[in-house]
N, C-alpha and C positions, 0 to 999 in steps of 0.2 A: 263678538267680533264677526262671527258667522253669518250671525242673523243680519247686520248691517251691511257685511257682503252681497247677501240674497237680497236685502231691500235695495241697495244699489244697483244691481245688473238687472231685477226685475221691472226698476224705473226706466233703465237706459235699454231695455228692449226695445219697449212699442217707440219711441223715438229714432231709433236707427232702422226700424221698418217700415213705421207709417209711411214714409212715402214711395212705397209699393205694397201695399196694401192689397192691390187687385190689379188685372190688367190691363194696360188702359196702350190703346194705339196712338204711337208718338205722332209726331207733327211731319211730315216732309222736310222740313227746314230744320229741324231737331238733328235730321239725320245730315243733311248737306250740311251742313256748318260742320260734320268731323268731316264728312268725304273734301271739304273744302281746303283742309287743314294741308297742311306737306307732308309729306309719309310718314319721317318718323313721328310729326307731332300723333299723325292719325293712327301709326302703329300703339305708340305710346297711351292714348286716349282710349282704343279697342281693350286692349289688354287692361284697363279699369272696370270692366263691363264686362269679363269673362272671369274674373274671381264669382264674385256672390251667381252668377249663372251654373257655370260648374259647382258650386256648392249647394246649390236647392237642386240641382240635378242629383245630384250625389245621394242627396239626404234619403230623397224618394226613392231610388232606386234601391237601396238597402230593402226595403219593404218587409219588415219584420214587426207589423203591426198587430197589437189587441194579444201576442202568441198566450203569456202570461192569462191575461180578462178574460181570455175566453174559456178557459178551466174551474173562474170564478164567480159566473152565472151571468146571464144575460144581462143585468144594469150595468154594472160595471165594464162592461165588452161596450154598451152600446155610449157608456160616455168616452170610453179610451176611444172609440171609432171616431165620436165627433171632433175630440181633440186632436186624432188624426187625419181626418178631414180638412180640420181648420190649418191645421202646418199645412198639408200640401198646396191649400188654396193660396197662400202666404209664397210658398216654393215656387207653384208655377208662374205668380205675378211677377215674382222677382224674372224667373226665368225669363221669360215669356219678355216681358220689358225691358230686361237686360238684349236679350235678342234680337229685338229690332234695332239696334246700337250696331249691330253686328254686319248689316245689312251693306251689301256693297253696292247697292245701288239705288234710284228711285222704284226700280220697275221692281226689283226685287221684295221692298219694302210694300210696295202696295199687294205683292202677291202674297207674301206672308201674313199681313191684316188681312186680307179677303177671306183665305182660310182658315182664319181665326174666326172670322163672322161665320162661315161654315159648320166646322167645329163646334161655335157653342149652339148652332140650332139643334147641331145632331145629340150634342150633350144635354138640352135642353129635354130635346124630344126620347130619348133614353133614361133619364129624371122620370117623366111621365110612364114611361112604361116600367119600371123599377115601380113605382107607385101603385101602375096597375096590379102590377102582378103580384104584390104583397101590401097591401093598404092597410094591415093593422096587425096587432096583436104585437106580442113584445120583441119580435126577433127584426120587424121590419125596421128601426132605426139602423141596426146593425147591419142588413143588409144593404140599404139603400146607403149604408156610407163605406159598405165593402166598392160597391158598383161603381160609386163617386172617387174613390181613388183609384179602380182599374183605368175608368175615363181620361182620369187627370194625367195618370202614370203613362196611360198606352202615348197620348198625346205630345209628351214630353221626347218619351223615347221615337217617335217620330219625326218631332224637329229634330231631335239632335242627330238624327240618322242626315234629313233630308241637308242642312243647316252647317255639317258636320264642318265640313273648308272654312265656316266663317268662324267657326270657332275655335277650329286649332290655328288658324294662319294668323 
């Protein structure tokens, strides 16, 4: 009975995720069509989009990652990092695309995707130097996916600082 449990929510994961997978900048029109709505429709509509946001918010910020793997030698640290790595990439799409939902405006929404294209240059160009500074030997997976969740975490907690109004109102 267990095991058909676990085979069932493990099918019905990637289905209820896949499509936020990653983050992808919405449409302008994506967003007008709620701004366009009557208030409570648009109140009502927002508040569908601030459950799973708050909740990959939430996940991340716990941040009690590898504590266990890392007592228990370097392989096993560096696959719990990847697996932690891969949730938060998962968390911040959700986030991330959940949030432009949130957006009260046009001008708004195009400032938020810009600094998202900022963001991931500097995330980009921080990769590379994560890389430089440790390009081998066995601790560098583990490191390079320590850095990759500071990036993704620091990033979060700064939308929801900056972001905050669109998300409690």
């Amino acid at each position: 009975m267990k095991l058909r449990l676990g085979i069932v929510v493990l099918l019905a994961v990637p289905t209820c995720c896949k499509a936020q997978a990653k983050p992808e900048n919405i449409s302008p029109s994506r967003l007008q069509a709620i701004l366009d709505l009557p208030l409570s429709k648009a109140v009502e509509e927002r508040a569908v989009y601030k459950v799973p946001l708050k909740s990959a918010y939430q996940r991340q910020m716990l941040d009690k990652d590898c504590e266990v793997e890392s007592n228990q030698g370097q392989q096993p640290y560096n696959i719990c990092m990847g697996n932690a790595d891969e949730q938060a990439d998962k968390d911040y799409a959700i986030f991330y695309n959940n949030l432009q939902l949130l957006c009260h405006d046009q001008d708004q929404l195009r400032t938020l995707q810009s600094s998202e294209q900022a963001w991931r240059t500097y995330r980009d160009a921080m990769g590379k130097a994560t890389q430089a500074s440790w390009p081998e030997g066995t601790g560098a997976p583990g490191f390079a996916g320590e850095v990759h969740l500071l990036l993704l975490r620091n990033r979060m907690r700064e939308l929801y600082q900056i972001y905050g109004l669109n998300i409690t109102q």
